[in-house]
LUMBA-136009 format. One record per residue (C-alpha): residue number from 1; z, y, x. Coordinates in steps of 0.1 Angstrom, whole numbers, plus 5000, padded with zeros to 4 digits. Each point is the difference from the previous one (the first is absolute). Layout:
pt num->NUM	zz->Z	yy->Y	xx->X
...
***
This chain:
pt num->1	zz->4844	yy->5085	xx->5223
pt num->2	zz->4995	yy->5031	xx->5017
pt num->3	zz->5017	yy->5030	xx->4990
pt num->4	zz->4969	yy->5024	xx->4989
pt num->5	zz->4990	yy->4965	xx->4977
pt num->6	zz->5032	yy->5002	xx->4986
pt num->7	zz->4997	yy->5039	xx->4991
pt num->8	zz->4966	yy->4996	xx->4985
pt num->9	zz->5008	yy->4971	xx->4976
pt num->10	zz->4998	yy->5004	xx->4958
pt num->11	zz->5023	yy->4976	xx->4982
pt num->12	zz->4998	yy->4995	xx->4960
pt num->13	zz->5028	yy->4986	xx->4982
pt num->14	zz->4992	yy->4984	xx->4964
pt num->15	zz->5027	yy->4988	xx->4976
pt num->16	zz->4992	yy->4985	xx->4966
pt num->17	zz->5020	yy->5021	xx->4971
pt num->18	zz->5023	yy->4982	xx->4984
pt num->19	zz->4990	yy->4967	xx->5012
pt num->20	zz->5021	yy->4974	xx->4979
pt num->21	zz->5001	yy->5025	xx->4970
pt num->22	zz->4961	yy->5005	xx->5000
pt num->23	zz->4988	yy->4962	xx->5008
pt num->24	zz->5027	yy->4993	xx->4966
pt num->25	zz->4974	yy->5025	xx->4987
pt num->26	zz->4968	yy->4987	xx->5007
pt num->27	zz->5008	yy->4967	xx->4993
pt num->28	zz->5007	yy->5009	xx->4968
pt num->29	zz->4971	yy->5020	xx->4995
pt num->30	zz->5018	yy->5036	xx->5002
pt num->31	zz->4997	yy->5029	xx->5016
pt num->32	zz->5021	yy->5001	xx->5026
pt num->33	zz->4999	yy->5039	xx->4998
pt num->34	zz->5011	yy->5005	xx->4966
pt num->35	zz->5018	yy->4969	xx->4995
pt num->36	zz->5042	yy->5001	xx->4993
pt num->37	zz->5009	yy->4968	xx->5029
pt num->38	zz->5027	yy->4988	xx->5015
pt num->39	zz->5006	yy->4968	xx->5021
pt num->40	zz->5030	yy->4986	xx->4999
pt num->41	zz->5016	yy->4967	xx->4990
pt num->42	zz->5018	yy->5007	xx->4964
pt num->43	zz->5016	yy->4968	xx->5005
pt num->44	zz->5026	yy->5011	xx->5025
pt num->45	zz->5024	yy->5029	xx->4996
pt num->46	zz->4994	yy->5033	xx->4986
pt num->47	zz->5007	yy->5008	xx->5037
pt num->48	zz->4967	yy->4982	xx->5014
pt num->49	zz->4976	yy->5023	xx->5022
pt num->50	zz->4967	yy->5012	xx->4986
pt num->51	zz->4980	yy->4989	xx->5024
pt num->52	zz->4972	yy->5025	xx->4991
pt num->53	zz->4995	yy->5031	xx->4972
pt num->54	zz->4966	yy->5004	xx->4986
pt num->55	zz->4987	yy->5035	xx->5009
pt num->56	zz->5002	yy->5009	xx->4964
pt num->57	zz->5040	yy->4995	xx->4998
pt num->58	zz->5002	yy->5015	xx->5035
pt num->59	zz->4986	yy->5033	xx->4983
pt num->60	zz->5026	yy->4999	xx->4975
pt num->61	zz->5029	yy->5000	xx->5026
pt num->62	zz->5008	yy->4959	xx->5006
pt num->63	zz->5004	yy->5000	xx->5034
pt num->64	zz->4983	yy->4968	xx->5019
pt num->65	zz->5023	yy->4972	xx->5008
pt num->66	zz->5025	yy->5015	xx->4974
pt num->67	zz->5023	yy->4972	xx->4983
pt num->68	zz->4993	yy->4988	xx->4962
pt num->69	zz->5027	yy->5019	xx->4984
pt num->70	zz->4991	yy->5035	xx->5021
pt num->71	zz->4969	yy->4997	xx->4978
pt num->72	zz->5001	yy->5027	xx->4966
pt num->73	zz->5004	yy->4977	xx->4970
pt num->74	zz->4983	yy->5024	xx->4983
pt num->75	zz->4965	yy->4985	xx->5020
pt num->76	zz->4982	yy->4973	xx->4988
pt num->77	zz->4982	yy->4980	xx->5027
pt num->78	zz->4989	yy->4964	xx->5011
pt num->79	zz->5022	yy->4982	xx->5025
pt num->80	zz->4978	yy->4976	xx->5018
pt num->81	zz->5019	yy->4972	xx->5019
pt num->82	zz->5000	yy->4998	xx->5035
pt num->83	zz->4964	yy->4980	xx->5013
pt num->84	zz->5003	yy->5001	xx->5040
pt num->85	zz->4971	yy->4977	xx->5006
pt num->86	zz->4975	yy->5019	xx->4978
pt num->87	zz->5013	yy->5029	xx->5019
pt num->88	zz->4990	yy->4983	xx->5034
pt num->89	zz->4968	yy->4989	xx->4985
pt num->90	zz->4990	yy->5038	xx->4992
pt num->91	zz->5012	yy->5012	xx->5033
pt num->92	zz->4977	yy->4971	xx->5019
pt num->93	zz->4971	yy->5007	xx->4979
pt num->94	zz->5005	yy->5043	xx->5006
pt num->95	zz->5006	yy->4993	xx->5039
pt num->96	zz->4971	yy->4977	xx->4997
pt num->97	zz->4983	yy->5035	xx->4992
pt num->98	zz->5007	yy->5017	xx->5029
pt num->99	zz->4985	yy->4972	xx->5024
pt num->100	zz->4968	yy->5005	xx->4984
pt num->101	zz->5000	yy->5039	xx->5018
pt num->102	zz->5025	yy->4995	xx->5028
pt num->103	zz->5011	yy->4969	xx->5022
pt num->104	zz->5035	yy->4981	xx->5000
pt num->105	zz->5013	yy->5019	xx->5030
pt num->106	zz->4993	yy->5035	xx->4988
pt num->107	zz->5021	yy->4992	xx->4970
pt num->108	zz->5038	yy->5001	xx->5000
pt num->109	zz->5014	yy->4982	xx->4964
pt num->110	zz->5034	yy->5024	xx->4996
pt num->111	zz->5005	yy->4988	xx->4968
pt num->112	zz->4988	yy->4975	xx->4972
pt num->113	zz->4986	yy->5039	xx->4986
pt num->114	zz->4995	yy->5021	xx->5034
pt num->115	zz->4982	yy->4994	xx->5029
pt num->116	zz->4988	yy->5026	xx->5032
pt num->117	zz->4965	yy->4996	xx->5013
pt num->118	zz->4985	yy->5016	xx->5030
pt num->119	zz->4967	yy->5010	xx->4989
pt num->120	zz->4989	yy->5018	xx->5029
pt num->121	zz->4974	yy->4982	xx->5011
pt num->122	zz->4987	yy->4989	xx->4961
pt num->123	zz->4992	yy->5042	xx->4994
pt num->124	zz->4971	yy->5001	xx->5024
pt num->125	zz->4988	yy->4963	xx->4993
pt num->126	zz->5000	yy->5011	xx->4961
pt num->127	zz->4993	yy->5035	xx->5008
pt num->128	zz->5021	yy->5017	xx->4977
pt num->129	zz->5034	yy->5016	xx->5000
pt num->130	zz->5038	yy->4985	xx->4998
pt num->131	zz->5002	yy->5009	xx->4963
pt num->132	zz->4969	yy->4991	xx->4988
pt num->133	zz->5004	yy->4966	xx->5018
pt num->134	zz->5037	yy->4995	xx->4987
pt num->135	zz->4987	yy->5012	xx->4964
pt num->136	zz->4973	yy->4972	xx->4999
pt num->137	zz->5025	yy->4972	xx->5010
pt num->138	zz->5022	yy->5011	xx->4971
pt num->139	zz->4977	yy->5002	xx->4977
pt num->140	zz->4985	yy->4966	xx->5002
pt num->141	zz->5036	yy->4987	xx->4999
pt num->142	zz->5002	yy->5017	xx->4970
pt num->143	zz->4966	yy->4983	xx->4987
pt num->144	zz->5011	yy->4968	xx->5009
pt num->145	zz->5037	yy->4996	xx->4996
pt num->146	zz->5006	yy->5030	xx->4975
pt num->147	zz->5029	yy->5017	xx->5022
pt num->148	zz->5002	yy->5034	xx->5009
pt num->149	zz->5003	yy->5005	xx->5036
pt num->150	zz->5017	yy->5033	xx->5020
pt num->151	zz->4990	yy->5011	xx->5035
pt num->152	zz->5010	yy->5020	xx->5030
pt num->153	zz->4976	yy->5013	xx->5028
pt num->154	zz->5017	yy->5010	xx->5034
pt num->155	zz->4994	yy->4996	xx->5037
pt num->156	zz->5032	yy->4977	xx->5004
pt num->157	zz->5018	yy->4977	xx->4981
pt num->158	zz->5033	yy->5021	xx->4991
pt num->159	zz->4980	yy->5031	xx->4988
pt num->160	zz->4970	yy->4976	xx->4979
pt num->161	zz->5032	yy->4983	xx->4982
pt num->162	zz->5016	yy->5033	xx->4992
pt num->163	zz->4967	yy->5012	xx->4989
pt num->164	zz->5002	yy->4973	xx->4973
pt num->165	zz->5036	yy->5004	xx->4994
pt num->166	zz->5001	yy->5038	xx->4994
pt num->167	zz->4971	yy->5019	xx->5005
pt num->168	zz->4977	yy->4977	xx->4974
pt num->169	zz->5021	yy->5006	xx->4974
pt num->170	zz->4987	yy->5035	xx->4998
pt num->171	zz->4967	yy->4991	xx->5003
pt num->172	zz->4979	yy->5008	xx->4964
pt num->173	zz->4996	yy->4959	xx->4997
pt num->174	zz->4964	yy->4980	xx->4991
pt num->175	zz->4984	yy->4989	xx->4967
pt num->176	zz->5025	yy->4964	xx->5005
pt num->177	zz->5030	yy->5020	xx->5012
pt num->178	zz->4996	yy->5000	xx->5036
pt num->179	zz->5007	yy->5023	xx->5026
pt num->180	zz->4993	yy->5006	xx->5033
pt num->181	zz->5023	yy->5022	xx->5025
pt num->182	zz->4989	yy->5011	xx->5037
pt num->183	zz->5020	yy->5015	xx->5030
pt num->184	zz->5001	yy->5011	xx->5032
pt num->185	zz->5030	yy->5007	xx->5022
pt num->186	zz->4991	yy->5035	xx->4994
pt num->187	zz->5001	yy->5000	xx->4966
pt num->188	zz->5027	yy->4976	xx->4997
pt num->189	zz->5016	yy->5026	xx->5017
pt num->190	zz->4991	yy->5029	xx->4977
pt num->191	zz->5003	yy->4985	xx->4969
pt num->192	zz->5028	yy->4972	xx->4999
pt num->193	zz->5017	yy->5016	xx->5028
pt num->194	zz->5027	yy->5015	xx->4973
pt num->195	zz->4995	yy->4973	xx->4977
pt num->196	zz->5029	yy->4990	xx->4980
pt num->197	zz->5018	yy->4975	xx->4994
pt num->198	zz->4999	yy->4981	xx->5036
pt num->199	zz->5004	yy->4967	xx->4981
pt num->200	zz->4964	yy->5003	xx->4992
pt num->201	zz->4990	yy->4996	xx->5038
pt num->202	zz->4991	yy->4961	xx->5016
pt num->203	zz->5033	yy->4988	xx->5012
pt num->204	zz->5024	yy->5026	xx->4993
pt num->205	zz->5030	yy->4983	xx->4977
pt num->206	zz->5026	yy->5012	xx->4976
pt num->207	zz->5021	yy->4994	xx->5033
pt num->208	zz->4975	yy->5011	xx->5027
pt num->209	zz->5001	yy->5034	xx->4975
pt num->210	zz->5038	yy->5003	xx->4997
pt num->211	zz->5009	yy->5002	xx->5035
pt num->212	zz->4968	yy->5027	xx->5008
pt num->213	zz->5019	yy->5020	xx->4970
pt num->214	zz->5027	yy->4999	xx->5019
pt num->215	zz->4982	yy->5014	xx->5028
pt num->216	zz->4986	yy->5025	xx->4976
pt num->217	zz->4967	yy->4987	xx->5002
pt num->218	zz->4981	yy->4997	xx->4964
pt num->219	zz->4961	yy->5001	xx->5011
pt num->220	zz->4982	yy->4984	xx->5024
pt num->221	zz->4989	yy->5038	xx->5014
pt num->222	zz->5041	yy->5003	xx->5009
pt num->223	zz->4997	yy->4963	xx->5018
pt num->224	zz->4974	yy->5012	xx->5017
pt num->225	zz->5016	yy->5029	xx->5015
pt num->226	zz->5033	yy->4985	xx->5004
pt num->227	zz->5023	yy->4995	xx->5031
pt num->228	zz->4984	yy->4966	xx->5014
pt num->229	zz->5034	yy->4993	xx->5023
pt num->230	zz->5018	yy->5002	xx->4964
pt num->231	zz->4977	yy->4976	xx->4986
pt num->232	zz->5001	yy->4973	xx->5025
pt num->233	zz->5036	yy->5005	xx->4996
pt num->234	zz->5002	yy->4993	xx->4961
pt num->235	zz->4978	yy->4978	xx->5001
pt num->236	zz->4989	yy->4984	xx->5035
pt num->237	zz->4968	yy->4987	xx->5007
pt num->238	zz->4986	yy->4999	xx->4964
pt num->239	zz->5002	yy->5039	xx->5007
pt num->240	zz->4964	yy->4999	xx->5019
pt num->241	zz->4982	yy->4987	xx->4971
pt num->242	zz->5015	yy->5022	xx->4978
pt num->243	zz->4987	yy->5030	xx->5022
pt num->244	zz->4966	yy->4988	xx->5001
pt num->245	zz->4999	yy->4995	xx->4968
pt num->246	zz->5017	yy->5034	xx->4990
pt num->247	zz->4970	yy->5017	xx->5021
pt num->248	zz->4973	yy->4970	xx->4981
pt num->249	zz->4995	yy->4981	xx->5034
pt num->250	zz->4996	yy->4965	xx->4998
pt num->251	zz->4995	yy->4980	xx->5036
pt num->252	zz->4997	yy->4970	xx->4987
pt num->253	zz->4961	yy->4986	xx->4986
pt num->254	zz->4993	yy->4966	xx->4980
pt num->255	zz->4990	yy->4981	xx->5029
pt num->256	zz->5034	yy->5008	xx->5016
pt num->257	zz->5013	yy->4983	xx->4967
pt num->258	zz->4974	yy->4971	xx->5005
pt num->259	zz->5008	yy->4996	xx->5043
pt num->260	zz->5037	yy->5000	xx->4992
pt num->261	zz->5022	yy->4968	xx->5005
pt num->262	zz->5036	yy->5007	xx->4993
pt num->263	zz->5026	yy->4985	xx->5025
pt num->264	zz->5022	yy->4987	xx->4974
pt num->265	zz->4999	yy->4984	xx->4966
pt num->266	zz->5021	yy->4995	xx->4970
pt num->267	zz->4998	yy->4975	xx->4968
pt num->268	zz->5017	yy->5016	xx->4972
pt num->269	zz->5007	yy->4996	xx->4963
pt num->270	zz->5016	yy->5015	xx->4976
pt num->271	zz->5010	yy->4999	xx->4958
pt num->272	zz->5013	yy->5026	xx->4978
pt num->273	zz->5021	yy->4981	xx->4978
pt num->274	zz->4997	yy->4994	xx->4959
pt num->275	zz->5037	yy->5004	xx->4993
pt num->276	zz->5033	yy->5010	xx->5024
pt num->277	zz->5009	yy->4965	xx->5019
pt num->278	zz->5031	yy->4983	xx->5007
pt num->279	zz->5011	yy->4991	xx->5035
pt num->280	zz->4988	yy->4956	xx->4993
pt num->281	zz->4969	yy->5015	xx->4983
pt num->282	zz->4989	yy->5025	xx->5028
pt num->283	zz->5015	yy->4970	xx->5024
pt num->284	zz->4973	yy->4977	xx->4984
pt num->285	zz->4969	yy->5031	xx->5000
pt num->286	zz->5006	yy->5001	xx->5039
pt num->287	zz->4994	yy->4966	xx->5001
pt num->288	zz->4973	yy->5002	xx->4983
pt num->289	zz->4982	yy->5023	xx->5016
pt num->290	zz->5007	yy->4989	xx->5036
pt num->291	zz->4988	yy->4968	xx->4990
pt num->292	zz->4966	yy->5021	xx->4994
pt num->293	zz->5003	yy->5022	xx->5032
pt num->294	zz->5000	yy->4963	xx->5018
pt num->295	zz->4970	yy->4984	xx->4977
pt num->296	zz->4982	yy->5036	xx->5012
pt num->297	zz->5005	yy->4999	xx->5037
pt num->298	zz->4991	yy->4960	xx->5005
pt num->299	zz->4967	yy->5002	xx->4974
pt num->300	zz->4988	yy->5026	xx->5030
pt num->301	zz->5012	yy->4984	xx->5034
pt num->302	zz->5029	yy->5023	xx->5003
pt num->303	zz->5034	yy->4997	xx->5008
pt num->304	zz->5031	yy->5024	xx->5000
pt num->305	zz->5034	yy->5011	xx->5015
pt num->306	zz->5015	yy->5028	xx->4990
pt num->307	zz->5007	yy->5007	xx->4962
pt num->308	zz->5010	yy->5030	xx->4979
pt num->309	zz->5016	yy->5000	xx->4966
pt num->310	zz->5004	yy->5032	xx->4976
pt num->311	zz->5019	yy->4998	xx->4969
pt num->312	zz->4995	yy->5029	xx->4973
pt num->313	zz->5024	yy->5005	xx->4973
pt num->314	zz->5001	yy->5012	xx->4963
pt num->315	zz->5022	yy->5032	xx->5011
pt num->316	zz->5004	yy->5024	xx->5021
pt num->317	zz->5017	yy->4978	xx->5032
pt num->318	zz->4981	yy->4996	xx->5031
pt num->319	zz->4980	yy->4970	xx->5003
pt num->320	zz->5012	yy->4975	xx->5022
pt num->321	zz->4979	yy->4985	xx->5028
pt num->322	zz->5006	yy->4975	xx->5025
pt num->323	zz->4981	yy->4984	xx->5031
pt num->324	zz->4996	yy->4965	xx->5015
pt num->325	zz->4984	yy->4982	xx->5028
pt num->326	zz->4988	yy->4968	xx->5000
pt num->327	zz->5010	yy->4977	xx->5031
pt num->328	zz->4964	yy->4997	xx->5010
pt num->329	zz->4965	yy->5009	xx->4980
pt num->330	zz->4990	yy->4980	xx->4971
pt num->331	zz->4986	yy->4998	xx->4966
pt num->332	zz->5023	yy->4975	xx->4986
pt num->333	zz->5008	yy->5008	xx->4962
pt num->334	zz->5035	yy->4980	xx->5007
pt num->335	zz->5008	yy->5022	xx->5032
pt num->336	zz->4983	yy->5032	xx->4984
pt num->337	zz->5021	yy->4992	xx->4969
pt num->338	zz->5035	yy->4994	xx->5015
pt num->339	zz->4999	yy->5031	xx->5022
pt num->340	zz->4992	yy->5021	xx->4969
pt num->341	zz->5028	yy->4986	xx->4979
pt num->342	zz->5020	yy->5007	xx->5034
pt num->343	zz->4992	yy->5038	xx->4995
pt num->344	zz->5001	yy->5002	xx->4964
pt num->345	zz->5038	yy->4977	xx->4997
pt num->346	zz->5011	yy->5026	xx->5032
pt num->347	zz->4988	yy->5034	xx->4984
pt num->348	zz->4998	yy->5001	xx->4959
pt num->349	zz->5033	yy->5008	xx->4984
pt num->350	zz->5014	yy->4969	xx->4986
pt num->351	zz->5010	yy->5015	xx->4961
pt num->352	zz->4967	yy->5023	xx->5000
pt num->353	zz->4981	yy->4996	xx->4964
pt num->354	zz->4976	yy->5028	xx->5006
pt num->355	zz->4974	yy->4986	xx->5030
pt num->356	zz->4967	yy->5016	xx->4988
pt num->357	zz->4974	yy->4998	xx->5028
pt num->358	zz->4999	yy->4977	xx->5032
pt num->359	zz->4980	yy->5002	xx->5026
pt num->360	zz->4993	yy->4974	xx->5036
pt num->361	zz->4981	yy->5004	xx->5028
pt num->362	zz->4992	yy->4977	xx->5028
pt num->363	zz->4983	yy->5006	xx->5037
pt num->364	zz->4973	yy->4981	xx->5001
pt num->365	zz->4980	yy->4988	xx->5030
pt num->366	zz->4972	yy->4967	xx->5006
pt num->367	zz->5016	yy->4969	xx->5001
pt num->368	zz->4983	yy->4991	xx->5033
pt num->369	zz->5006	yy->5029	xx->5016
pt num->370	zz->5040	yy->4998	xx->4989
pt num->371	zz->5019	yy->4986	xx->5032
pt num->372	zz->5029	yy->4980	xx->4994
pt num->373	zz->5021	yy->4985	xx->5033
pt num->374	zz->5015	yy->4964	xx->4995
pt num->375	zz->5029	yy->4990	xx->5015
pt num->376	zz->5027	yy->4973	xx->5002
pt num->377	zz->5019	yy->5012	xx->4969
pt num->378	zz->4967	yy->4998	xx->4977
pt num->379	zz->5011	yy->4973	xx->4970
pt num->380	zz->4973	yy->4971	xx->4996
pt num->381	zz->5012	yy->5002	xx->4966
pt num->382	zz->4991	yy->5038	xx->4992
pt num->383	zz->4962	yy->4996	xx->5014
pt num->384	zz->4999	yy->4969	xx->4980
pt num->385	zz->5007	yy->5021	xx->4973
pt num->386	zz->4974	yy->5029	xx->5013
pt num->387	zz->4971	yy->4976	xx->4997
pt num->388	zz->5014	yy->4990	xx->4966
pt num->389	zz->4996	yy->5034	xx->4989
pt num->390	zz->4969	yy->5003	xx->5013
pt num->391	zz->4986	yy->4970	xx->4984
pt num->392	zz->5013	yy->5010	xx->4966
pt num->393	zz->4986	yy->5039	xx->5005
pt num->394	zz->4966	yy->4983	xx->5009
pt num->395	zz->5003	yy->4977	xx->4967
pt num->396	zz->5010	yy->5032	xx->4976
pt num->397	zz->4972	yy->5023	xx->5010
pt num->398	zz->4975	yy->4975	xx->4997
pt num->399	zz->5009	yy->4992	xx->4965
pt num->400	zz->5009	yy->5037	xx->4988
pt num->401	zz->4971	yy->5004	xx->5017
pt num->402	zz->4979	yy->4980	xx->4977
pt num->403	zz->5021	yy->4999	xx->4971
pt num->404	zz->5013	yy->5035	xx->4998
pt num->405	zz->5037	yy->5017	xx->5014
pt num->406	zz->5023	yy->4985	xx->4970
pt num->407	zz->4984	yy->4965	xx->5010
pt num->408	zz->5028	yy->4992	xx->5017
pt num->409	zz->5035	yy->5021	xx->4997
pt num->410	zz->5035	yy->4993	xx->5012
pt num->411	zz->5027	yy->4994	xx->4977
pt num->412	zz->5016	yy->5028	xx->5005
pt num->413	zz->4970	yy->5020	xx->4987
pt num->414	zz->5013	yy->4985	xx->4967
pt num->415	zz->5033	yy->5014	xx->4999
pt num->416	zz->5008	yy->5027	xx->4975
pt num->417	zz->4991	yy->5036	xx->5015
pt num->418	zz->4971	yy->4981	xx->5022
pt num->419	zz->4973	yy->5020	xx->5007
pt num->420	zz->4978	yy->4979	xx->5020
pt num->421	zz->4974	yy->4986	xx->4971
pt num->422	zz->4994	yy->5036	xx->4988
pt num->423	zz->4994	yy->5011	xx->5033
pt num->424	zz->4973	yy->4978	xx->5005
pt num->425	zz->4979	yy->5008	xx->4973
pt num->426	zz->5003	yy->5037	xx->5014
pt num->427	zz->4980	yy->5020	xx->5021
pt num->428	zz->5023	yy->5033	xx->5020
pt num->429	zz->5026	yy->4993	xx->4975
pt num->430	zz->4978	yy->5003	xx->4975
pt num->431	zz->4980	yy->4980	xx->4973
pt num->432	zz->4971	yy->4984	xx->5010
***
């Protein structure tokens, strides 16, 4: 796209407020507005993650994504369980909105509850401006699905999402709550320029913040301004984007995003565990969930050879994390499996009873583009047992398939502290 294009492009950025918390809301025939929510599974720990704050609870000071007991006892409010597929089913239906005013490739899905869209060439065929467009999209979502949507208006994507992030919140809101902020680099410039705290801008950490402190940078107008030879030193080549955006320029557009083809892919999985876990139980989880990684890479053609493994623990001591690869590229759940094990029986402290969080990756690339050299050494035996594993991968995702995921399960998904069943009947760790 040529530059000039690229200057004169409006982007709007819509995210749905409160999503979990206000389709609990709705489906119960409640305003989401008004409405004391929280979603969150009351069968787990105190400790569990809200997974969203109605707006209502928000304005009394619970934070979203707070944990059960961080909640006031003092507030009385509804705790709806955890219902990912509804969740999807609203978001489809919402996005199914937007295709009826702007086409697939305009759209970039951020989120299950954001998405950018270039609507520069929709303002002239509608013949109206940015916000009034953006304000009639949200409002038939609203008509239809009963959620309150947020917008920001901006001539790229950074500055259109921080328009939403920050500047909307000032913004006197609508009859259903919603708001609508606008910028330009300009006035992203004079206005947010001094804005504090940092955290508040797209992309910039708790960590990202510490070390600019330490630089004695606090606003994005100090960024801005600051020694770029010292930046690229701190922080090497993530320094150019956060110049660009420190000054609101953003080079990249959505059909960037849509032309791009990364050169390298991973398959990874993780689990926050229930409970601290023994060294034989976290032994058995790894299992577990290579065993999935494997099912995952052979139900879409791919195969792997280099493996990652990160264990997380209950205190303060670094995680542990360990690497492997695989004597050629497969998807075999044995070889995937073993190799895991490998890394997990080489790395995890043997006596630990605190392992809280693990998390696997695997490269993955198409099985028939994986190369694999035979030689004289190659055991008839072990591609015997290749084709085995094959046969029996073909055979389980046809029947959990048809039959569902717990269809069929391993016996070591039975063993106490198993968390493979459960798993299965989730959706992003969640219920479905």
């Amino acid at each position: 796209m040529p530059e000039k294009e690229k200057a004169d492009r409006t982007y709007i950025c819509i995210d749905l407020k409160s999503f979990y918390a206000s389709v609990e809301c709705v489906e119960r025939g409640l305003d989401p507005l008004t409405t004391d929510l929280v979603v969150a599974d009351l069968t787990r720990t105190e400790k569990t993650v809200c997974l969203a704050v109605s707006p209502s609870l928000k304005a009394k000071g619970v934070r979203n994504r707070c944990r059960v007991f961080e909640i006031p006892k003092a507030y009385s409010y509804i705790a709806a369980p955890p219902r990912m597929k509804k969740y999807i089913e609203y978001s489809a239906g919402i996005y199914g909105i937007y295709l009826k005013y702007f086409s697939k490739d305009d759209i970039h899905v951020y989120s299950i509850d954001e998405a950018f869209i270039d609507v520069t060439d929709y303002l002239p065929l509608y013949h109206t401006t940015a916000q009034m467009l953006a304000a009639k999209v949200m409002h038939e979502v609203w008509s239809v699905y009963g959620i309150t949507a947020t917008c920001g208006i901006g001539p790229n994507l950074y500055l259109c999402k921080i328009a939403l992030d920050i500047t909307a919140k000032h913004m006197s809101p609508g009859p259903r709550g919603e708001r609508i902020g606008f910028l330009t680099e300009e006035s992203y410039r004079k206005e947010l320029w001094d804005h504090q705290p940092i955290t508040d801008f797209w992309r910039v950490g708790n960590g990202i913040a510490r070390r600019l402190k330490e630089l004695g940078i606090v606003t994005m107008g100090q960024l801005a301004h600051a020694d770029p030879e010292l930046l690229y030193k701190v922080f090497g080549v993530d320094a150019e984007l956060m110049i660009d955006h420190a000054w609101g320029r953003e080079p990249v557009t959505i059909a960037d995003i849509k032309c791009y083809q990364p050169k390298g892919s991973q398959i990874s999985l993780g689990q926050v565990l229930a409970e601290p876990y023994d060294f034989e139980k976290g032994r058995l989880i790894v299992k577990e969930m290579a065993d999935q990684v494997a099912l995952d890479l052979f139900s879409k053609g791919q195969v792997t050879q280099h493996l990652s493994l990160v264990l997380v623990y209950d205190d303060d001591k670094p995680p542990d994390h360990g690497l492997e690869h695989l004597p050629y590229p497969t998807s075999s759940s044995r070889l995937v499996m073993d190799a895991f094990v490998r890394i997990y029986d080489r790395v995890a402290v043997r006596d630990h009873t605190d392992l809280k969080r693990v998390y696997m990756g695997a490269d993955r690339q198409k099985e028939d583009e994986a190369v694999r050299q035979m030689d004289l050494f190659d055991d008839p035996e072990k591609e015997e047992a290749d084709d085995k594993d094959r046969r029996i991968q073909t055979a389980l995702m046809k029947i959990k398939g048809k039959y569902g995921k717990n269809a069929v399960l391993r016996g070591m998904d039975l063993q106490e502290g198993a968390t493979q069943r459960e798993r299965n009947e989730q959706i992003s760790g969640h219920k479905a």
